[in-house]
N, C-alpha and C positions, 0 to 999 in steps of 0.2 A: 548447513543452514539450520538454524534453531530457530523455532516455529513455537511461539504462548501464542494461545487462545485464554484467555479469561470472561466471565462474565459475573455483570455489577446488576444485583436483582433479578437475576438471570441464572437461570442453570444452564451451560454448555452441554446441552445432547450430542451423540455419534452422530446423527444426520447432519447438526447445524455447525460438528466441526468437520466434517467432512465435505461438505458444502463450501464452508469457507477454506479448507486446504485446497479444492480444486480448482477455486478461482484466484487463488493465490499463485499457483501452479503457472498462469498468463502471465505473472511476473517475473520469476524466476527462468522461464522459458527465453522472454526478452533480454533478461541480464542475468549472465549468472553466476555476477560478485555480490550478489547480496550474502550477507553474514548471521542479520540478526530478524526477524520478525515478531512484534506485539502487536496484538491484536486485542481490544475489550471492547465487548458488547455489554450496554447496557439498556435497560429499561429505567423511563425519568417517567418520574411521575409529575406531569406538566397537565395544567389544564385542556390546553389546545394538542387534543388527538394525534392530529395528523404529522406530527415532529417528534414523536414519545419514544422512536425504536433510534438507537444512536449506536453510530459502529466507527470507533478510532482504530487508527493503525498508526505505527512508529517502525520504518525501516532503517534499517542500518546496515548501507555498504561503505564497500570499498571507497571512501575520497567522501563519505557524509551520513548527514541522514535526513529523512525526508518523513512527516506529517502528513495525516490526512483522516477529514472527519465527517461525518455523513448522518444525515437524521431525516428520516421515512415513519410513514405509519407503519407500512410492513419490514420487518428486518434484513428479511430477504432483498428486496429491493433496494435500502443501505447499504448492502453488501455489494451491490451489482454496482453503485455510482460510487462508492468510497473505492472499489479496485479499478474503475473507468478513470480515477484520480489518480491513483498511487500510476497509474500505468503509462498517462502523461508525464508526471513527475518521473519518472523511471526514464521514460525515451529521453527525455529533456538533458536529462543527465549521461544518458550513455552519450547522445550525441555532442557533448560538452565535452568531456574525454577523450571522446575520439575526434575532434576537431582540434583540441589544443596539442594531442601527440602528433597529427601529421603535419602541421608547421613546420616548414623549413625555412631555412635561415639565406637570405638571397646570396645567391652566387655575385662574384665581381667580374668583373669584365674589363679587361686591360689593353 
């Protein structure tokens, strides 16, 4: 799995990428045909405070890929409701796979 962290206005410290690989970590855990992970955190400069910390993700597995974006006054807490996102999105999809492989095809009866 290949794992970018970037950031836009932003410099990525060890703490805040280490932070975001272990919550990341609850995804991988769930499913683990994920292939690709981007992650950018950015800082906007918006009037209104309390939506200024913004944390996108773009996963890419096996059979797609899945969006997810998140804006917080604190970062940290973007981080916590963008992975409570991606992690819906993730079950959604294993269970969509594994529902369309066990179909079987009705037996006849004669």
């Amino acid at each position: 799995m290949n794992l970018t962290i970037s950031g836009h206005h932003l410099e990525v410290t060890p703490a805040l990428r280490n932070y975001v690989t272990n919550k990341l970590d609850r995804i991988t855990r769930h499913f683990d045909q994920v292939v690709d992970i981007k992650v950018l955190l950015t800082v906007e400069k918006q009037k209104e405070k309390e939506r200024r910390q913004r944390a996108e993700c773009k996963i890419h597995v096996k059979g797609g890929e899945m969006f997810a974006e998140s804006s917080h006054s604190d970062l940290y807490a973007a981080l916590d409701e963008l992975v409570d996102k991606l992690d819906r999105q993730v079950g959604r999809h294993k269970t969509r796979i594994q529902d369309h492989h066990h179909l079987e095809a009705p037996k006849r009866l004669m």
